[in-house]
C-alpha positions in Angstrom: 144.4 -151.4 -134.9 145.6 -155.1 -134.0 142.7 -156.2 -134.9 143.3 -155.2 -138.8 146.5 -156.6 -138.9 145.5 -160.3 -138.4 145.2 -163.0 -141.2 141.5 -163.2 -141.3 140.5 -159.1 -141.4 143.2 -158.8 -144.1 141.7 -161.6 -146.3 138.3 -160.2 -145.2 139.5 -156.7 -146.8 140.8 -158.3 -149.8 137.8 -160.2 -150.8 135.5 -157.5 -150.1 137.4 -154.7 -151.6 137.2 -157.1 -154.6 133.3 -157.6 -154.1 133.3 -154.1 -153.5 134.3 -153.5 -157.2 132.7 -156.0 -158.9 129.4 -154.5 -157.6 130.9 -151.3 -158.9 131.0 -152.1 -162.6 127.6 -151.2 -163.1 127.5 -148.3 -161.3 131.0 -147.3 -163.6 129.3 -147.7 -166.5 126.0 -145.6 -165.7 128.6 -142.7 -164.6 130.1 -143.4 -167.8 127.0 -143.0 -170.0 125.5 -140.1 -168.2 128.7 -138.0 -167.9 128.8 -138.7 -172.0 125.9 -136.2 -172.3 128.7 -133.7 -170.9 131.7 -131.6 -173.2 134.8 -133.5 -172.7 136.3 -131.1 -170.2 133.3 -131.7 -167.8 133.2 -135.7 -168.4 136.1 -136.6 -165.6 134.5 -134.1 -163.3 131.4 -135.4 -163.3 133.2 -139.3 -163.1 134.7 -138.5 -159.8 131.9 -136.7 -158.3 129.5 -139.5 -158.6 132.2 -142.1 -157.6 132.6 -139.8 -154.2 129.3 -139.5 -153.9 129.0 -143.7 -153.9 131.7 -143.6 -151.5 129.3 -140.8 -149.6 126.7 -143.2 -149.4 128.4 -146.1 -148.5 130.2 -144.9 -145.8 127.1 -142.5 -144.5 124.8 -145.8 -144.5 127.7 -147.9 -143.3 127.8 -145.2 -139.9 123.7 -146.1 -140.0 124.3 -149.9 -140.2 121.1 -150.2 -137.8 119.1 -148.2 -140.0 120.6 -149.9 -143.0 119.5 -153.7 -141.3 115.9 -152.2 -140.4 114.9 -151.8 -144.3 115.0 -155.1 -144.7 112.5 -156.0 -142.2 108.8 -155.5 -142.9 107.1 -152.6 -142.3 103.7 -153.3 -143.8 102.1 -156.5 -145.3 99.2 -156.5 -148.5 97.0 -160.1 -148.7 95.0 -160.0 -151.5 93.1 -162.8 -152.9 95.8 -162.7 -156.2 98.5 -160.6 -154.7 100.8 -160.9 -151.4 103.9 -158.9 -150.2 105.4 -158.1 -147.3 106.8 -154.7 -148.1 110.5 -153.7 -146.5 112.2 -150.6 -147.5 114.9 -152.1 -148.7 112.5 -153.5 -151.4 110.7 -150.7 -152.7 114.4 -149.2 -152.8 115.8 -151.9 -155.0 112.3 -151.9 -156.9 111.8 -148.6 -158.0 115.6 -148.0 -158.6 115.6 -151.1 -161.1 112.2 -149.2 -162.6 114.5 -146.0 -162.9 117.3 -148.1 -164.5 114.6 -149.2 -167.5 113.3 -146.2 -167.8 117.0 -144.2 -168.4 118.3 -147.1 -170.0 115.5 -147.5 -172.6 115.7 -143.6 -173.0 119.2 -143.1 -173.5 119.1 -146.2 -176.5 116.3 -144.2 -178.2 117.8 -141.2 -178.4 121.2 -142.6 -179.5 119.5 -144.6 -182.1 116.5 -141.9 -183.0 117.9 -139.2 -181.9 114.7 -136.8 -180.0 113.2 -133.6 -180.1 115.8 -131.7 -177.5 118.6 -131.8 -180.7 117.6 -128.9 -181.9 114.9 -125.8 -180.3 111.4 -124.5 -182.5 113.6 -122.1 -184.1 116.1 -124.8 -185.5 118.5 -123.7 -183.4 120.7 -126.7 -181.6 120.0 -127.0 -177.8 122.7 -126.9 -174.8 124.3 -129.7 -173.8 123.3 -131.5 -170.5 124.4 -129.3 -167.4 126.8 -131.1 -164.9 124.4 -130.8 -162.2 121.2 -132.5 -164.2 123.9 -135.5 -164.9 125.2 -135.5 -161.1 121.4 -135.9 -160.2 120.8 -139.2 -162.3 124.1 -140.2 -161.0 123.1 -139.4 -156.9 119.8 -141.5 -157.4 121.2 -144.4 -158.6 124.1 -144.6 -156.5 121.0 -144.9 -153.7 120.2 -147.7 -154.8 123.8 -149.6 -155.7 124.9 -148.3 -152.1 121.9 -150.5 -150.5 122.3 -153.3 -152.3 126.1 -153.0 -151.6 126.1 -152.5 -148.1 123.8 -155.4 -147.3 126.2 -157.7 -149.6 129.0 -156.5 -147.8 126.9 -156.7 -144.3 127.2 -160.6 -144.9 130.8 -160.8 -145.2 131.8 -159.5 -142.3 130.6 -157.4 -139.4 133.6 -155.7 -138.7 132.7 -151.9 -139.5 135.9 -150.6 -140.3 137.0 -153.4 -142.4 134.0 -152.4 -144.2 134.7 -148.7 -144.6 138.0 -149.4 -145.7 137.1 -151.5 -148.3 134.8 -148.9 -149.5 137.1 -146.1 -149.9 140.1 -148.4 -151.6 137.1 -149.8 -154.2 136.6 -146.7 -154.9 139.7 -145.1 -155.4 140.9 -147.9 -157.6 137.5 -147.3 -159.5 138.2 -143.5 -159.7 141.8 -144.6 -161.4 140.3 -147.0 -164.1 136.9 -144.9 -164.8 138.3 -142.2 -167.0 140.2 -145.1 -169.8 136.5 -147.2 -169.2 134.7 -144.0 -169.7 136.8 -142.9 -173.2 136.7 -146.6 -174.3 133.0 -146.1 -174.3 132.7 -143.1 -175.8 135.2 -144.0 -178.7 132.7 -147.3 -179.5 129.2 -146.9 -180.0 128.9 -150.8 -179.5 130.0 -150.5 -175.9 127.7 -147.4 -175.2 124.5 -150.1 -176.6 125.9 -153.1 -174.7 126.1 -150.6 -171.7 122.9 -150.0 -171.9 121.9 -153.3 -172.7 123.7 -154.4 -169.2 121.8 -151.5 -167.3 118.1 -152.8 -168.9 119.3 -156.1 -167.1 120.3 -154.3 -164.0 117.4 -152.8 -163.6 115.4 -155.9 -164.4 117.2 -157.6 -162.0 116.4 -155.0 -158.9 113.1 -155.0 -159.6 112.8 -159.2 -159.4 115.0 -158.7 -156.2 112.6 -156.1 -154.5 109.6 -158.0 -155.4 111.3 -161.5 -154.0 112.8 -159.1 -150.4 109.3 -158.6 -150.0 108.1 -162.0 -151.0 105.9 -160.9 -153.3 103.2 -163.9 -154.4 101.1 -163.3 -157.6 98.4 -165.9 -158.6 100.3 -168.6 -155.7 103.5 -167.6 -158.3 106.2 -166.2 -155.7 108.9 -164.4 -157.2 112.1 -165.6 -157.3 115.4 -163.7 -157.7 117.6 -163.7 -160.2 121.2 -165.1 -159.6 123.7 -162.1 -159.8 126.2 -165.2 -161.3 124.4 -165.8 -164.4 124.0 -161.9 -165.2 127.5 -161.0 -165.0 128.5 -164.2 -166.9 126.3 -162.5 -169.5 127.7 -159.1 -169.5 131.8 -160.7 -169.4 130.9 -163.1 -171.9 129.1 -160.1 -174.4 132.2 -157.5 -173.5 134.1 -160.9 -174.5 132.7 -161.0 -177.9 132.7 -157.6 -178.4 136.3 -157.1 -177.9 137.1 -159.9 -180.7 134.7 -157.9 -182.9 137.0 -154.4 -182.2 139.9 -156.4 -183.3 138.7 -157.8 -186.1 137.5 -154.8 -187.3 139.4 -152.2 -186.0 140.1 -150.8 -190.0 136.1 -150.1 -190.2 134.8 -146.4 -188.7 132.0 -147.4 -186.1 128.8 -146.1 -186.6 127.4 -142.2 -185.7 125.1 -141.9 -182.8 123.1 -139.0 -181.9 124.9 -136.6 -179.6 123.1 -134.7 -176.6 123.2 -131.1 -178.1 123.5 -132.2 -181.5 127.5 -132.0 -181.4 129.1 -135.3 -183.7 130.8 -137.9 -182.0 134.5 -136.7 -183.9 134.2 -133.1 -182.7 133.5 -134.6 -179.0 136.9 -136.8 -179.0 138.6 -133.8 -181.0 
């Protein structure tokens, strides 16, 4: 217990609780999106199941830190004459998690835009909503792949386990506290809900460039670099930035309508 109390673990807890949730905004705002294809009453349910579930993870792969340290090592190598890799698990991981990402991402802005076949049933009828369990499924995969790639930041900070599981559980918490205002903020602006998305598309883009560069992946003598985490949230403060100027100048003017999961409009959601 000593051992916490000192100068250096405190400022160790600080910084990575603070890492902790800036590597959580992402994960807030696919929680946020998904638990949007819910009815109002089952949104902050399904909001604090997946954040425990992250905390799950974390702390469950935190307990495994040796496990956690042996994805990143090769476990098989491909030399082709145009294609090399050194595949880790902690690559295919991040890789097929960022595919996931694109794949929801680019799903969920057709059918807010287009709208999609599951509005309404053969007989015209209009379809049930998303059931808590399908959402809390999309949630638990993706909070795989944010738990990896949060663990091994935080693995680098410190190696002080309980530091680390600490930090964890007080991210979270104080994630669990702001994600219901973030989560009606986005349902209230359809803007927000496309820049979401938007910031998930370069998520995901970004995991799959960081599995292919963990396993030093080399196309045509091209090896693949990674893509600065820096620049991309720069991107996504500076767009949220812009975007929050825009609500203010035109808070007088009623957003824009987007299709609903279930059909239901957007003013009989936030009634």
């Amino acid at each position: 217990m000593s051992e916490l109390l000192t100068a250096e673990s405190i400022v160790s807890l600080l910084t990575l609780t603070f890492l902790e949730i800036v590597l959580g905004i992402d994960n807030i705002i696919f929680i946020s999106i998904a638990a949007n294809k819910l009815a109002p009453k089952d949104q902050k349910k399904a909001r604090n199941i997946g954040l425990i579930l992250a905390m799950a993870f974390r702390l469950m792969l935190l307990l495994g830190i040796s496990f956690v340290i042996s994805l990143s090592k090769p476990f098989t190598s491909v030399d082709l004459d145009w294609f090399k890799a050194d595949l880790t698990g902690q690559s295919l991981i991040l890789f097929a998690g960022g595919l996931f990402l694109l794949y929801k991402a680019t799903s969920e802005i057709h059918h807010k835009l287009e709208g999609g076949p599951d509005e309404t049933d053969e007989a015209g009828n209009t379809k049930a909503k998303a059931t808590i369990s399908s959402v809390i499924t999309q949630i638990a995969i993706t909070n795989i792949v944010f738990s990896i790639d949060s663990i091994l930041t935080a693995i680098g900070l410190t190696q002080n386990v309980t530091i680390m599981m600490i930090a964890v559980i007080m991210s979270v918490v104080i994630m669990m506290f702001f994600a219901g205002p973030v989560g009606k903020f986005v349902n209230e602006h359809p803007t927000i809900q496309m820049l979401g998305l938007a910031f998930l598309i370069m998520i995901g883009f970004m995991l799959v460039a960081e599995g292919a560069h963990l396993s030093e992946v080399v196309i045509f003598n091209s090896p693949i670099g990674s893509v600065p985490k820096g620049y991309l949230y720069f991107a996504i403060a500076f767009s949220l930035l812009v975007e929050f100027l825009n609500i203010r100048l035109r808070k007088t003017q009623p957003p824009v309508q987007l299709h609903r999961y279930g059909g239901q409009p957007q003013e009989d959601q936030m009634a």
